[in-house]
Backbone bond lengths (Angstrom), bond angles and torsions (degrees), N, CA, C in turn:
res aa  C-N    CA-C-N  psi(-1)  N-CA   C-N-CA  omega(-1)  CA-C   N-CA-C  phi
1 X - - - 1.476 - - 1.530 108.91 -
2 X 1.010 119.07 133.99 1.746 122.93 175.83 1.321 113.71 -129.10
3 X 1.363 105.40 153.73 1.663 110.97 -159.90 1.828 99.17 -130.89
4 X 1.275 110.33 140.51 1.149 115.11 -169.91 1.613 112.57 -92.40
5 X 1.337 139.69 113.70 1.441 134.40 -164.60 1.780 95.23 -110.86
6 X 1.547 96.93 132.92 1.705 91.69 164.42 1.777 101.26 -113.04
7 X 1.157 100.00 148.21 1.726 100.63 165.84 0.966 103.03 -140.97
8 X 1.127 119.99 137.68 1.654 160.95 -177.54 1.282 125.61 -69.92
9 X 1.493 146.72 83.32 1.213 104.38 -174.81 1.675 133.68 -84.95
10 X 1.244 132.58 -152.42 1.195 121.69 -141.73 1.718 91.06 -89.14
11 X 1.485 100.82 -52.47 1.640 117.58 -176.39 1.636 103.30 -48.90
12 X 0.965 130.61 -18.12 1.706 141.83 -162.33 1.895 92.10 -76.28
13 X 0.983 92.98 -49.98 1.989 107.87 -177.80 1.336 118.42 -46.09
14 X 1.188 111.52 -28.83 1.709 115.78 -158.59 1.350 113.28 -121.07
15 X 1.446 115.20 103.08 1.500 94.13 -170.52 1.653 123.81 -82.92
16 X 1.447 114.14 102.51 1.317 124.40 -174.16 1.937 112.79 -51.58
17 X 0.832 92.98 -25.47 2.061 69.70 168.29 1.151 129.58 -72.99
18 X 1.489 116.91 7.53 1.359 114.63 -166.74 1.860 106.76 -108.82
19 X 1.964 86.78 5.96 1.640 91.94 -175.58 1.882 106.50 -97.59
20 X 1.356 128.05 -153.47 0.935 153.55 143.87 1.791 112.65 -77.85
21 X 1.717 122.46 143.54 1.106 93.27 -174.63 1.875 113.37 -97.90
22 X 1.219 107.05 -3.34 1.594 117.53 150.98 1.649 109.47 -58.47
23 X 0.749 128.83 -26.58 2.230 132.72 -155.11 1.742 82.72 -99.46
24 X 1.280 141.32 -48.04 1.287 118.98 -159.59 1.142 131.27 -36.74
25 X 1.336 156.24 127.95 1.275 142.93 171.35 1.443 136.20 -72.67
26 X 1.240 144.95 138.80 1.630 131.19 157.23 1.678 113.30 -53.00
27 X 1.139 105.78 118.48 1.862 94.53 174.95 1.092 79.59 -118.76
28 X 1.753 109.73 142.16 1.262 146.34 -167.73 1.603 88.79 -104.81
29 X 1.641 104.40 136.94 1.614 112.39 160.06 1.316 109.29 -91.80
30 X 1.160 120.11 -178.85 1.955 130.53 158.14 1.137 114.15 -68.02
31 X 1.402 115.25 119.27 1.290 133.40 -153.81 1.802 147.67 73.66
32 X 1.298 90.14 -2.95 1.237 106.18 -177.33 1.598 117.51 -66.91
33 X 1.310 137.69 137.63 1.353 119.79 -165.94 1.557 113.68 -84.24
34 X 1.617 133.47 142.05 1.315 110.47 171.69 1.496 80.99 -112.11
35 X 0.940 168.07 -63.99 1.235 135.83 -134.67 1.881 109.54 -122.76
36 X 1.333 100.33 163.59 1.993 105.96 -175.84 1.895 105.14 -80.55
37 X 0.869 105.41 162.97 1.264 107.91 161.45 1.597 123.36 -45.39
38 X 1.477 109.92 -38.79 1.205 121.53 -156.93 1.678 87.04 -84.17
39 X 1.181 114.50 -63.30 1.533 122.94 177.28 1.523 121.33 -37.55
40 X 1.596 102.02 -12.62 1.482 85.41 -147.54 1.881 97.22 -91.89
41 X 1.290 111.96 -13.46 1.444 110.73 161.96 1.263 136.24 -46.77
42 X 1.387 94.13 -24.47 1.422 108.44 -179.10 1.445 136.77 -75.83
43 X 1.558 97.91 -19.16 1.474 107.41 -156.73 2.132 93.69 -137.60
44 X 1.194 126.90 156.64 0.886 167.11 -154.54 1.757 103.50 -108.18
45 X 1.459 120.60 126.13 1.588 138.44 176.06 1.595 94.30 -71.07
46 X 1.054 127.31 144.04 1.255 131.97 177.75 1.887 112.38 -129.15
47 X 1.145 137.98 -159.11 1.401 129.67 118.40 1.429 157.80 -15.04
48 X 1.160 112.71 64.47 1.762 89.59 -158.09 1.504 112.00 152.84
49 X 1.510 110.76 -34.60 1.523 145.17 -146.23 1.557 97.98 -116.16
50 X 1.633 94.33 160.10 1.743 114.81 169.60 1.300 92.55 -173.04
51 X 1.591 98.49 149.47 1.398 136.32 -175.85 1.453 91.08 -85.31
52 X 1.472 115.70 141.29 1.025 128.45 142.94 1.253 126.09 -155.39
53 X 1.705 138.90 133.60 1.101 128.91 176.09 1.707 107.86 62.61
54 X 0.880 112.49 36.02 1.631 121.79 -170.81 1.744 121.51 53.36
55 X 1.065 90.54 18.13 1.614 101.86 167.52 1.790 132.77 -114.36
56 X 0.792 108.16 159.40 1.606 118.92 -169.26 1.472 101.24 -79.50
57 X 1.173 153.75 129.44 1.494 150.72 -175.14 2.021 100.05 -136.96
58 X 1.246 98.08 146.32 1.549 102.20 161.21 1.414 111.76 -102.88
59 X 1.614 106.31 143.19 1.521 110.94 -170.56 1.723 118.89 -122.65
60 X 1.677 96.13 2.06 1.612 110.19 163.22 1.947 105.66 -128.66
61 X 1.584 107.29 148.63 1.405 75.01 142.59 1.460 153.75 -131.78
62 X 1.491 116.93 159.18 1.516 123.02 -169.57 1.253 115.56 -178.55
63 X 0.987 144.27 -178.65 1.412 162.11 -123.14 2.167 110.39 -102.43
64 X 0.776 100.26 167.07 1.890 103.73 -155.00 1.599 79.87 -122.08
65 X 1.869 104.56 112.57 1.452 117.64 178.14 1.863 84.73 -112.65
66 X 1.700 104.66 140.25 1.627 96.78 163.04 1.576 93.74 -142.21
67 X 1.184 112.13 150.06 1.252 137.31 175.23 1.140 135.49 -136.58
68 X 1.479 119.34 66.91 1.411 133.12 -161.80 1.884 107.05 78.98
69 X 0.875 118.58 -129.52 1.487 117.31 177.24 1.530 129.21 -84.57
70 X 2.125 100.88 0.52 0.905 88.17 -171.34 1.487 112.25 -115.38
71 X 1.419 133.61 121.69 1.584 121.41 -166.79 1.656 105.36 -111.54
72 X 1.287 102.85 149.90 1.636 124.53 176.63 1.434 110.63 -124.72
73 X 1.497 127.29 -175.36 0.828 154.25 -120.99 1.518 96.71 -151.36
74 X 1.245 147.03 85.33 1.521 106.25 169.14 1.813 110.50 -115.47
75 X 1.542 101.99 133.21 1.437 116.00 -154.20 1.521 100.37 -78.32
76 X 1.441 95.80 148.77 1.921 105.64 -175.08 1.734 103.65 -87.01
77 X 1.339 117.04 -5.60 1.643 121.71 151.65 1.002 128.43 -163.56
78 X 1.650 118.02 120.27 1.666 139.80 -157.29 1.664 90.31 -121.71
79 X 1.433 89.96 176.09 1.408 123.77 146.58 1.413 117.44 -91.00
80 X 1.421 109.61 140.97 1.879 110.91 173.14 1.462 115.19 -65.66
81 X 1.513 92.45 114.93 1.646 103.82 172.25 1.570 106.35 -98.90
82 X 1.238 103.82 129.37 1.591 119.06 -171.03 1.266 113.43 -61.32
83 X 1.368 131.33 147.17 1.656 117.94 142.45 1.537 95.36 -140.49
84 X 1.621 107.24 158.91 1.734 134.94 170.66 2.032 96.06 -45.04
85 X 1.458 84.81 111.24 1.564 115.77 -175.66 1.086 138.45 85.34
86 X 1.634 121.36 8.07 1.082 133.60 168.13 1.830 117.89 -29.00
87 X 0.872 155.18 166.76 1.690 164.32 174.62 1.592 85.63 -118.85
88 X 1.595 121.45 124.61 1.635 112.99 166.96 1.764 99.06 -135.79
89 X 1.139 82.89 141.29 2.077 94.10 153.04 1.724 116.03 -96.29
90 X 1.496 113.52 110.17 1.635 99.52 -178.33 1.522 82.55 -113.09
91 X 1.963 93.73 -179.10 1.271 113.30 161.94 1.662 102.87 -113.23
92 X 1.099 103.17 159.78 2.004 102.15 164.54 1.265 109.44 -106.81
93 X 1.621 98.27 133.46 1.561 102.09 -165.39 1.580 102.22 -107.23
94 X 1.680 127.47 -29.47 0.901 121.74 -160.58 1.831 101.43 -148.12
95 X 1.304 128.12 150.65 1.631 129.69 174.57 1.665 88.98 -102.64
96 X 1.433 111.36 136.61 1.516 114.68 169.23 1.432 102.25 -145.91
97 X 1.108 119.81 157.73 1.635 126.75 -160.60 1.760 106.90 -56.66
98 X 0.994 133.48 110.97 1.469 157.42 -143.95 1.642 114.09 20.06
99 X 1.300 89.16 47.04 1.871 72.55 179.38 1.896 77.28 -152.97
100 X 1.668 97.93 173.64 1.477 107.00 169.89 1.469 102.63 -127.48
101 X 1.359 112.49 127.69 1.716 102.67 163.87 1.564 125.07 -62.84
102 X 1.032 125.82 122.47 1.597 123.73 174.59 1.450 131.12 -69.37
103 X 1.026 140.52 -137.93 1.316 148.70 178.60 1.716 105.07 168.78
104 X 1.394 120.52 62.05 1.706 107.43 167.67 1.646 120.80 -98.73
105 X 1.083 95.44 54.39 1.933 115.47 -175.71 1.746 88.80 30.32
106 X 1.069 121.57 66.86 1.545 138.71 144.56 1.440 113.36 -71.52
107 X 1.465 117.97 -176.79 1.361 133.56 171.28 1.737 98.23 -76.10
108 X 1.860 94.89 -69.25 1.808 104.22 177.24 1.597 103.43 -98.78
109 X 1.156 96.39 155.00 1.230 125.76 168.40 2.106 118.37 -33.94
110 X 1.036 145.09 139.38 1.362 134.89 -174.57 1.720 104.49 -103.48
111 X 1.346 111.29 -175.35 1.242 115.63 -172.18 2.011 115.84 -149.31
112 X 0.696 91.91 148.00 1.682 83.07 -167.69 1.620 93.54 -154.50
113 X 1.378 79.72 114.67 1.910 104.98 -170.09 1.825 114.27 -75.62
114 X 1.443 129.81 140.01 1.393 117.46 172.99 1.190 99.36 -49.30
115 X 1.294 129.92 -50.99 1.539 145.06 -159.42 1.618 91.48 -50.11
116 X 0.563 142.20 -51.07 1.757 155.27 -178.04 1.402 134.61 -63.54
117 X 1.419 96.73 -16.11 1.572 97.16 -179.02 1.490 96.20 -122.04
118 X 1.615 109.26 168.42 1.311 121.30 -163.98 1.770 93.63 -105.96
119 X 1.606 102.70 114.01 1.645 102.09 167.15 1.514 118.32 -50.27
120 X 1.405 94.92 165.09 2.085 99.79 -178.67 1.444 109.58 -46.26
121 X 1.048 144.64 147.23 1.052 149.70 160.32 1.760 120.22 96.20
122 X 1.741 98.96 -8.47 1.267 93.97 -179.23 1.687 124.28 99.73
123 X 1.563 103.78 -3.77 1.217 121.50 -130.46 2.050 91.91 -93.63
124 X 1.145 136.91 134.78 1.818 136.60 -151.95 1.346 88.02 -126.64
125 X 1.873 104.76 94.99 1.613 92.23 157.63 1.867 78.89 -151.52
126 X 1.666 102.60 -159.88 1.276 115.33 -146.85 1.447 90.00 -103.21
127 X 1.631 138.65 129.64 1.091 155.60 175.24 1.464 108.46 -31.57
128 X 1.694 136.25 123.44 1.276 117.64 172.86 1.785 110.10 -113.26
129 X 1.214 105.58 -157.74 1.312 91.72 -177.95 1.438 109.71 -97.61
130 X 1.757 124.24 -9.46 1.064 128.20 167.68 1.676 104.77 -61.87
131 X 1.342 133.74 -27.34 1.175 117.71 166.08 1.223 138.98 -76.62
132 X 1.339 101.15 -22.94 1.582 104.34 156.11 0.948 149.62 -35.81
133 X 1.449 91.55 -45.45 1.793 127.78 173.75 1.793 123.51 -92.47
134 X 1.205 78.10 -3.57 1.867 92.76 163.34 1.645 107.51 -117.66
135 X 1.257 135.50 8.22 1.402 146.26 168.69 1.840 109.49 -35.68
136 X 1.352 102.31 -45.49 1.530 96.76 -172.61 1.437 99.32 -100.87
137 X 1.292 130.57 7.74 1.454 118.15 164.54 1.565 95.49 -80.82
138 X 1.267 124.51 -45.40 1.697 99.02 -175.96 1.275 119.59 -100.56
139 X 1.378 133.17 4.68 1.721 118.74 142.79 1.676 91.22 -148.15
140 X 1.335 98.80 149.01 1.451 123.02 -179.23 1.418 122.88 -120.36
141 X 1.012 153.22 -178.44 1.700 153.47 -164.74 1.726 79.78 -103.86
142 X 1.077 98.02 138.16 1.515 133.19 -179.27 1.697 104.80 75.89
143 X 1.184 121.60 33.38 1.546 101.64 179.68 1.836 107.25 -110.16
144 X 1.332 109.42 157.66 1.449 89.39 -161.73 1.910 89.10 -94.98
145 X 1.610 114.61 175.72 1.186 89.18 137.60 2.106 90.39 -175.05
146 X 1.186 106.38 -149.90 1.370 123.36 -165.71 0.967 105.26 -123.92
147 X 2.132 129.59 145.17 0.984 135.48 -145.32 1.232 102.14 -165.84
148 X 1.235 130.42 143.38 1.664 122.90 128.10 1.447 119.77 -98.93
149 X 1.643 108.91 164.88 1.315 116.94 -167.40 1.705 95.44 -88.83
150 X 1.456 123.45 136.40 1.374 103.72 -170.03 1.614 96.36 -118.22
151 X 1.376 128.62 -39.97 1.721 136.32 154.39 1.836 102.73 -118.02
152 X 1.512 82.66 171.05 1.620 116.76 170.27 1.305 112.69 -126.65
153 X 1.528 117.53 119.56 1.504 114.50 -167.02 1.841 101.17 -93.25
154 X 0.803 102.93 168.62 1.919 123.02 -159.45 1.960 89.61 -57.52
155 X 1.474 120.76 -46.03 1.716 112.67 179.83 1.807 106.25 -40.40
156 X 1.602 96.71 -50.93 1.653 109.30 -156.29 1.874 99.31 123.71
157 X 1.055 108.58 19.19 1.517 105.57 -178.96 2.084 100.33 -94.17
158 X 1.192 127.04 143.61 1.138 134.13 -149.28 1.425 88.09 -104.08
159 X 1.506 135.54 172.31 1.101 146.79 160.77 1.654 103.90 -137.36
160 X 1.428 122.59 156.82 1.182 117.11 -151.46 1.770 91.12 -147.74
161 X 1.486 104.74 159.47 1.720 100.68 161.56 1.634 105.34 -173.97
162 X 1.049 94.86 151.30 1.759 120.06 -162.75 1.822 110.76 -96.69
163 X 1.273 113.85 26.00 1.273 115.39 -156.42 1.773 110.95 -68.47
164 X 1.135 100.29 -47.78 1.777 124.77 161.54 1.375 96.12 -38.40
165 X 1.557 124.72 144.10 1.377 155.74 -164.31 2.023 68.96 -94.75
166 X 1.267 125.21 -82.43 1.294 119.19 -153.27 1.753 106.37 -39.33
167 X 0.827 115.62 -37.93 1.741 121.35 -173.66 1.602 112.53 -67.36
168 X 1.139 118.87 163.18 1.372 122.61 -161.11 1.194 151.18 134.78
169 X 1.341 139.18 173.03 1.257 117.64 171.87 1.401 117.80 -72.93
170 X 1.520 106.86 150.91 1.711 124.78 -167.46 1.450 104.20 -102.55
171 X 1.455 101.32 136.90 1.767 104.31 -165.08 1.998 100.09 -110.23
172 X 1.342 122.18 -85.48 1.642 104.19 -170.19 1.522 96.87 -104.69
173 X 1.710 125.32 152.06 1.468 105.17 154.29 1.690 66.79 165.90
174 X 1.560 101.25 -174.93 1.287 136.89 138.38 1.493 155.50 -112.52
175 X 1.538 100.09 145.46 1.802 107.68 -176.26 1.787 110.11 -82.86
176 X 1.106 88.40 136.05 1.116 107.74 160.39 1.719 138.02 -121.96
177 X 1.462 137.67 114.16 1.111 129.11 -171.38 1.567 121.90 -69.71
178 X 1.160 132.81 -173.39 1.558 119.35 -177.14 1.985 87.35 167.80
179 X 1.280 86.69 120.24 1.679 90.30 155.17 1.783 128.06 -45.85
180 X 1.427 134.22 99.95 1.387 150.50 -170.96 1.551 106.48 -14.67
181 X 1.415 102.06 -46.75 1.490 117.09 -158.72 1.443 95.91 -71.02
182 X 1.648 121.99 -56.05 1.563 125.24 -164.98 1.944 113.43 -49.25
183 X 1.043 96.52 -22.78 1.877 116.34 166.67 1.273 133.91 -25.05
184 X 1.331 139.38 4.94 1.235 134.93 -142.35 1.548 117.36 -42.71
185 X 1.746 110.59 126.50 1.155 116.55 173.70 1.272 123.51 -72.16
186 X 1.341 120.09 126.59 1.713 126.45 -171.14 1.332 103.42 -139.53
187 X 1.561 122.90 169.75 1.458 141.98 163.78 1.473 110.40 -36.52
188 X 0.938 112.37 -39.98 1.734 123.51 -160.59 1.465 97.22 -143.03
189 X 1.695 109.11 140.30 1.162 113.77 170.56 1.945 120.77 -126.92
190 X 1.427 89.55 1.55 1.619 115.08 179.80 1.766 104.59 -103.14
191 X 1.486 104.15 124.52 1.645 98.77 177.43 1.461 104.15 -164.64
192 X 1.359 94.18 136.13 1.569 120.72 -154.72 2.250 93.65 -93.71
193 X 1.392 91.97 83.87 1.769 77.77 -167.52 1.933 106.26 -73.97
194 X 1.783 78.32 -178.68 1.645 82.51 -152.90 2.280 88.41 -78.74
195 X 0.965 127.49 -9.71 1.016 121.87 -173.43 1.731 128.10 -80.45
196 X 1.582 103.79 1.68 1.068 121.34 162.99 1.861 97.94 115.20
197 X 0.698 125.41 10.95 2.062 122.74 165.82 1.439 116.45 -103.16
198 X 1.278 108.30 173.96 1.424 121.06 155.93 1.762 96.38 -116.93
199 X 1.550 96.31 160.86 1.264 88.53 -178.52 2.021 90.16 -146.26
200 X 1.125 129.29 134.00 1.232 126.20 139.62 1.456 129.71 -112.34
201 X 1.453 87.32 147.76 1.830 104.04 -164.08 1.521 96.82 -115.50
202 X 1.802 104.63 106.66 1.336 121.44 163.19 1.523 123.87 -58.89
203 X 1.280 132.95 112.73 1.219 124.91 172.26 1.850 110.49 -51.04
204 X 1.365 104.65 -17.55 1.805 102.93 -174.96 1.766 97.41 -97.25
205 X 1.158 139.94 33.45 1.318 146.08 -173.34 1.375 120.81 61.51
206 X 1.711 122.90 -5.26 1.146 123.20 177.05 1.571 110.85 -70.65
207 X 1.342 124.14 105.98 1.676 123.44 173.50 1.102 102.51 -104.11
208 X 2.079 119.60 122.04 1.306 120.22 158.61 1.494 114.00 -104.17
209 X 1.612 110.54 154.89 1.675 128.29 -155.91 1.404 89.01 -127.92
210 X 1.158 124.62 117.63 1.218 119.62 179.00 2.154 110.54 -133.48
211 X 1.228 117.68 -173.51 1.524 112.36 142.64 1.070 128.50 -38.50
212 X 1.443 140.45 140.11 1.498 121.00 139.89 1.426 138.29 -36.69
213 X 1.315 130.34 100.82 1.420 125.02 -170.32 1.699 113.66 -72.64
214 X 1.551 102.31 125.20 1.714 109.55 156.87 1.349 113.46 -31.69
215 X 1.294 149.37 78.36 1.661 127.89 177.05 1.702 106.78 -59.50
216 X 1.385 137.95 -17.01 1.329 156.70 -146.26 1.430 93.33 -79.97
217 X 1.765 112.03 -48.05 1.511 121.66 -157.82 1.743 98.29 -83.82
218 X 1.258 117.41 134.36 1.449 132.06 178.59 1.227 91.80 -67.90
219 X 1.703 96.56 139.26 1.652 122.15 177.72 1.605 92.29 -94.66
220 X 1.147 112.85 171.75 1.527 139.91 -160.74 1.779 112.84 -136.55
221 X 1.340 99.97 1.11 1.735 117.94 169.41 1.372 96.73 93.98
222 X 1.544 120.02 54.50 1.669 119.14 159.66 1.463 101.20 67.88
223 X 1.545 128.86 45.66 1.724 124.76 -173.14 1.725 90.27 -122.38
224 X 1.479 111.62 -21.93 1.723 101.33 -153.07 1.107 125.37 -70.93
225 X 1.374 160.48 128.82 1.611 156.34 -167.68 1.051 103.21 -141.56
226 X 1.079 111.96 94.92 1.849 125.34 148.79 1.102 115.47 -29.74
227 X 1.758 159.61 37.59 1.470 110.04 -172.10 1.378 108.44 -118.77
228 X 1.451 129.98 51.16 1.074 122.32 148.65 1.769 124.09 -101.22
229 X 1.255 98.14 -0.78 1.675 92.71 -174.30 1.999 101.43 -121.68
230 X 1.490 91.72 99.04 1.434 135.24 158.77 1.744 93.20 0.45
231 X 1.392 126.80 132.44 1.304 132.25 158.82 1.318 105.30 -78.97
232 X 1.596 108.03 141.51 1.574 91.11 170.29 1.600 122.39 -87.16
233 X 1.409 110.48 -162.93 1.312 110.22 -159.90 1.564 114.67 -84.35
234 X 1.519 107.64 -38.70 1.431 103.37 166.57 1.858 126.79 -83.29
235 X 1.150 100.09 -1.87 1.782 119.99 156.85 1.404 93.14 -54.67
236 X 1.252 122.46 -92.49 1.600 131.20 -154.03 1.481 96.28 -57.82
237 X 1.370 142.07 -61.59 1.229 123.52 163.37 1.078 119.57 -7.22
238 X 1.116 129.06 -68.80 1.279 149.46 -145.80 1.601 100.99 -77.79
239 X 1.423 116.41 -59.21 1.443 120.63 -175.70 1.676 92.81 -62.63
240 X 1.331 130.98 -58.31 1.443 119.65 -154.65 1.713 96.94 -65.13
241 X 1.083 117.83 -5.77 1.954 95.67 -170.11 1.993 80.10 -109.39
242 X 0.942 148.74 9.99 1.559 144.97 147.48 1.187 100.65 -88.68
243 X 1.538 143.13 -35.97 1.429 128.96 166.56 1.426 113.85 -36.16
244 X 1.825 103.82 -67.59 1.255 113.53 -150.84 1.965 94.51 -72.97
245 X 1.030 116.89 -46.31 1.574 132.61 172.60 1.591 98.09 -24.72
246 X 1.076 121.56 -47.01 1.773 142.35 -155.82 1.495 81.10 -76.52
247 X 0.894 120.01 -82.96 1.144 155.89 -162.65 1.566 118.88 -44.18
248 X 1.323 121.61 -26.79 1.527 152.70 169.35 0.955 101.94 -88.43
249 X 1.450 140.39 -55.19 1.146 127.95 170.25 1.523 142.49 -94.13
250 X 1.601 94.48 14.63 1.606 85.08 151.36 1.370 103.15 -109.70
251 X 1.351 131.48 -9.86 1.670 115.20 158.37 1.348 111.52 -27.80
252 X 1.089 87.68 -62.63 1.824 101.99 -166.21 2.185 110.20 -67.88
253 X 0.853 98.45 2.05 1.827 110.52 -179.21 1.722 101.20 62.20
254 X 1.258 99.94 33.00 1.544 78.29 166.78 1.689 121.74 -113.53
255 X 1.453 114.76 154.78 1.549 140.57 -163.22 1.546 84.18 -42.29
256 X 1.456 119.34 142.60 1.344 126.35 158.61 1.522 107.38 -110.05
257 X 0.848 118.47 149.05 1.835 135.08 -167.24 1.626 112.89 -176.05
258 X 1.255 119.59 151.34 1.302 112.65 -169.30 1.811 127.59 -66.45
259 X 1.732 103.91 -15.19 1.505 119.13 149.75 1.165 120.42 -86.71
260 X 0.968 120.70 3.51 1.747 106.80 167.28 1.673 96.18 -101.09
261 X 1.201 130.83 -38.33 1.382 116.82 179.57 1.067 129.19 -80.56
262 X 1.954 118.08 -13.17 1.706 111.88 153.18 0.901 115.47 -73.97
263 X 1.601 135.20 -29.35 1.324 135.78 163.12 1.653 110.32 -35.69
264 X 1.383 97.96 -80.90 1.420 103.38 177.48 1.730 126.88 -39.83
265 X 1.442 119.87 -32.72 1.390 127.86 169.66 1.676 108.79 -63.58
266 X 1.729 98.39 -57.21 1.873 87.20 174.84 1.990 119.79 -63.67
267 X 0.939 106.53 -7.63 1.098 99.31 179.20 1.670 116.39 -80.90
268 X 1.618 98.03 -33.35 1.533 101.11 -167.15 1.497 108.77 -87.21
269 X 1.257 117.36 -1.37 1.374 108.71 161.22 1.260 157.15 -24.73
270 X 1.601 90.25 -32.35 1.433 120.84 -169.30 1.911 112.98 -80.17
271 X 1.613 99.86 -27.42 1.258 136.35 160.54 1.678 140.45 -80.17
272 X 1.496 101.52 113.83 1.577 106.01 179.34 1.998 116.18 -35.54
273 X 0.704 114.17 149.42 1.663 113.81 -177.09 1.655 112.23 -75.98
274 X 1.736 108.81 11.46 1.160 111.35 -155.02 2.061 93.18 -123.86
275 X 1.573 80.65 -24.63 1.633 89.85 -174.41 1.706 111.00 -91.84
276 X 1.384 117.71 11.59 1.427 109.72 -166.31 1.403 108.62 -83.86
277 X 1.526 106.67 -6.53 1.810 111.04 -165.10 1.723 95.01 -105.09
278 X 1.270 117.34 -1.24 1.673 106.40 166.49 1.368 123.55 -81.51
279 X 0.904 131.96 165.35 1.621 125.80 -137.85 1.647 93.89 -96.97
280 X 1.590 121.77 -38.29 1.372 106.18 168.79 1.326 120.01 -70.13
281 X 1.461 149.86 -15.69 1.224 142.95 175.56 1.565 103.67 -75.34
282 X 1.359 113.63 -40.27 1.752 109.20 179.21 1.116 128.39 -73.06
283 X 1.606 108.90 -14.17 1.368 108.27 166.65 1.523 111.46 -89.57
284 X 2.061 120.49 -31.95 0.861 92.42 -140.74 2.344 93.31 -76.93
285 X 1.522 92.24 -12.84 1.794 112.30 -164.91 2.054 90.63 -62.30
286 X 1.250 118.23 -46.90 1.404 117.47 -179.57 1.630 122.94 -72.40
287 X 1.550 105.34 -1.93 1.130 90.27 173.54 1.581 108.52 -120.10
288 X 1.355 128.32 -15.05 1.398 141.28 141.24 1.509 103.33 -30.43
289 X 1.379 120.30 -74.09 1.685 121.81 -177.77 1.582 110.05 -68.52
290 X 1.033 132.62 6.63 1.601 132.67 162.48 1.440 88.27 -78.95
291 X 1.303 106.15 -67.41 1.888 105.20 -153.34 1.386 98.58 -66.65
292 X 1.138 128.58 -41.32 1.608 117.99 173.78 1.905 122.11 -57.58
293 X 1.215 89.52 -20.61 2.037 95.84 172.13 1.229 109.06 -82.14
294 X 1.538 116.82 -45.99 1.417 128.43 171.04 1.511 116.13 -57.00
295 X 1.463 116.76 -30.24 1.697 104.59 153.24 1.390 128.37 -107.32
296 X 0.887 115.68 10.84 1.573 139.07 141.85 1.853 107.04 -37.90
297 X 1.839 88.04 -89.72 1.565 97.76 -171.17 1.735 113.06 -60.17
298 X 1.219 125.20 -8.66 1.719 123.37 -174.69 1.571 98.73 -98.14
């Protein structure tokens, strides 16, 4: 019996017209050599890399980071590796005696301490055991919500906390997935766009699209969920053509940030909300919002 294998290579992934032809990158496959024997004294194993035979080898593939002597690897698809301040979207997968297990498409699993979150109302006193026992009245396994990363424990397992009034549980909208890396890290990762959404951008690839939130109306310490009062009709419009918008452009591997995705919304205008996931609207909406960033940044 014989089985037919296709493999891909790395350059196959990225669609290069949407770059500059100076900007293209080398993406390194597994195994490919980056450095000579002679070279290889010079420089430092990083991420990404293996020694072999006195040479430097790549062991994922993606792109050639160097930083003084020391070079890595950085892969065109990981898992989210945490660091102190990350912005995340998790789900809760599990209640365990004062802590909640997370889900931020990590390697391991995350953790989010009672100690860490802000009770209803906002209210700063010392954890009792009556709260313990009210743990799954304020987040439960399947609830989504918002986080920062506050440590990283010695495995690589993340710890998380909701202390911020902005953080919390998430009431109507939609998730969206996105490779970790496509993420761009900024000052702010919460933004109320001018086209009628909110949008948060997970540093772990989780992006939620929701309503515009009242900031006016007092939070209750990240507990509140709307879901009895109906979104309206040009709301959800609105979120599903930023879904698919999202969604077009990480086909295409490009940086998501809150100007590249109004970009990308005015562009797709021109397009049914039904046509943004066919392969000519995603190329043609991602390459419109390249050239519009590109006169942006000049």
């Amino acid at each position: 019996m014989t089985t037919t294998v296709n493999i891909r290579l790395a350059s196959s992934r990225v669609n290069n017209s949407l770059m500059n032809g100076d900007t293209i990158p080398h993406l390194f496959t597994p195994g490919e050599v980056i450095t000579t024997i002679t070279a290889q004294q010079n420089f430092m194993r990083g991420h990404g890399t293996y020694g072999e035979d006195d040479i430097i080898k790549a062991s994922v593939a993606g792109c050639l980071e160097r930083v003084n002597k020391l070079i890595s690897i950085k892969p065109l698809k990981s898992r989210y590796v945490g660091e102190v301040g990350d912005v995340v979207v998790a789900r809760i997968i599990d209640v365990q005696q004062k802590r909640w297990k997370v889900d931020t498409n990590s390697r391991l699993d995350s953790v989010l301490l009672l100690s860490s979150v802000n009770l209803p109302g906002g209210e700063l006193r010392r954890r009792s055991v009556e709260d313990e026992h009210m743990m799954r009245k304020y987040l439960q396994e399947g609830d989504l919500i918002s986080a920062e990363v506050q440590s990283i424990y010695d495995d690589g397992s993340v710890s998380l906390h909701t202390r911020s009034l902005k953080y919390g549980k998430l009431s109507q909208g939609v998730l969206v997935k996105v490779f970790p890396s496509l993420v761009k890290r900024r000052k702010t990762h919460f933004h109320n766009l001018t086209c009628g959404a909110s949008v948060i951008l997970g540093n772990n690839g989780f992006i939620w699209i929701a309503p515009t939130v009242n900031s006016e109306v007092e939070g209750d310490g990240g507990f509140t969920q709307n879901l009895t009062e109906p979104v309206a009709r040009p709301e959800r419009e609105v979120i599903t053509r930023l879904r698919n918008c999202i969604l077009a452009l990480a086909n295409c591997k490009m940086m998501l940030y809150d100007t590249s995705i109004l970009y990308a919304y005015e562009e797709s205008m021109k397009y049914r909300i039904d046509e943004l996931l066919h392969q000519e609207a995603i190329f043609d909406v991602a390459f419109l919002t390249q050239h519009r960033l590109r006169l942006h940044d000049e």
